[in-house]
C-alpha positions in Angstrom: -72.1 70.2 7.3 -69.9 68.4 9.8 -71.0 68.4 13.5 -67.1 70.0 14.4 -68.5 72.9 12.0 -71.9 72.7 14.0 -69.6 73.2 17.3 -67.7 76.3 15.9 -70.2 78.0 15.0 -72.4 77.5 18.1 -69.3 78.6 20.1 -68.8 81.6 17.7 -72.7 82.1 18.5 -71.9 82.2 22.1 -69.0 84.9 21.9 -70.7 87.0 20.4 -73.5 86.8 23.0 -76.4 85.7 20.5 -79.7 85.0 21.5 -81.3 82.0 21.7 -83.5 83.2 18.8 -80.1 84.0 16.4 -78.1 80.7 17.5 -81.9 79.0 16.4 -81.8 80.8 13.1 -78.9 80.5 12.1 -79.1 76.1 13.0 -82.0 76.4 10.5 -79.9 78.3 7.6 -77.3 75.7 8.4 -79.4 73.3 8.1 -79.9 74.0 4.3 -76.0 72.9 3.8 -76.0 69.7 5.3 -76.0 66.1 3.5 -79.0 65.0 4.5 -80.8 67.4 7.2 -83.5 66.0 9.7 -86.8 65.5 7.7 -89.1 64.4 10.6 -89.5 65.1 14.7 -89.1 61.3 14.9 -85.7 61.5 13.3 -84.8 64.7 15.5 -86.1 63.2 18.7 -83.7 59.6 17.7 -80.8 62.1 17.2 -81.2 63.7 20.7 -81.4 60.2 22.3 -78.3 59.1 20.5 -76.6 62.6 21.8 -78.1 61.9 25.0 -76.6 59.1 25.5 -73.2 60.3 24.3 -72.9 62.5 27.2 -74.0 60.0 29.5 -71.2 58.5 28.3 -68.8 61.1 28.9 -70.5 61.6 32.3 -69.9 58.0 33.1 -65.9 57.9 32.1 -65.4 61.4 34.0 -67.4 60.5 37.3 -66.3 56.3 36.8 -68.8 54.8 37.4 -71.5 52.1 35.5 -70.2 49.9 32.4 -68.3 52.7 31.5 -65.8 52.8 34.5 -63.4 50.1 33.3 -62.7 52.1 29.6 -59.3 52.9 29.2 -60.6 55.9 27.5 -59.3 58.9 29.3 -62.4 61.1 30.6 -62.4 64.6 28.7 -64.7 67.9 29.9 -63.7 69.1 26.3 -65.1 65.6 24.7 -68.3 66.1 27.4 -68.7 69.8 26.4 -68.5 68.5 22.8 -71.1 66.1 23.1 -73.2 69.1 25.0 -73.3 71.3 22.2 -74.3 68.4 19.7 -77.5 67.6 22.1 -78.4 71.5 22.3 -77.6 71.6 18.6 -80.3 69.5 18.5 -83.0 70.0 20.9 -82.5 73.8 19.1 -83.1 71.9 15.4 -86.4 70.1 17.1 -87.5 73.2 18.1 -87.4 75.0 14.8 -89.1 71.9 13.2 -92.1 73.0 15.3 -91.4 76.4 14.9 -91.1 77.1 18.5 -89.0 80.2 19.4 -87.4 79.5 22.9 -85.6 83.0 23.1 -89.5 84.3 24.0 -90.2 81.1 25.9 -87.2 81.4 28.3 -88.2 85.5 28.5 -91.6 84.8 29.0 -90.4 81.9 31.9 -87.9 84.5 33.6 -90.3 87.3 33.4 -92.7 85.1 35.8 -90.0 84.2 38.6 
């Protein structure tokens, strides 16, 4: 599965309003279709650093400023939203790894404020 796929569907996720807990379970039956899915947290936790830094990067070229201000890239919301999705993508695949539903964390979290 390609990440543009990954994006669709998470957008698709989004229109139809699913919960956390649907968007989560349906990253994990997607999962089953890619190449080579995650096989460790390490792995997971080195591809949200790599994503990390891509919107860091996207940050840097909209705001100009650090290394990245001299790029003749053009700065892109739709390349930073992009890159958004990917690092929720997988913050989202880490938490499945540990089986960790965060629709009934977040509920749990709003219900004490």
């Amino acid at each position: 599965m390609t990440n543009n796929r990954l994006i669709k569907e998470w957008i698709y996720c989004i229109e139809v309003g699913m919960e956390i807990k649907s968007v989560q379970h349906h990253l994990e039956q997607s999962s089953s279709e890619m190449k080579k899915p995650f096989s460790s947290a390490p792995e997971i936790m080195m591809a949200i650093v790599e994503e990390l830094g891509e919107v860091a990067q996207e940050i840097s070229l909209i705001e100009q400023i650090g290394s990245k201000a001299e790029w003749q890239k053009q700065p892109s919301k739709e390349r930073l939203a992009e890159e958004m999705t990917h690092l929720v993508n997988v913050i989202l695949t880490l938490a499945n790894f540990y089986e960790i539903d965060l629709d009934e964390i977040y509920s749990k979290q709003l219900n004490k404020e």
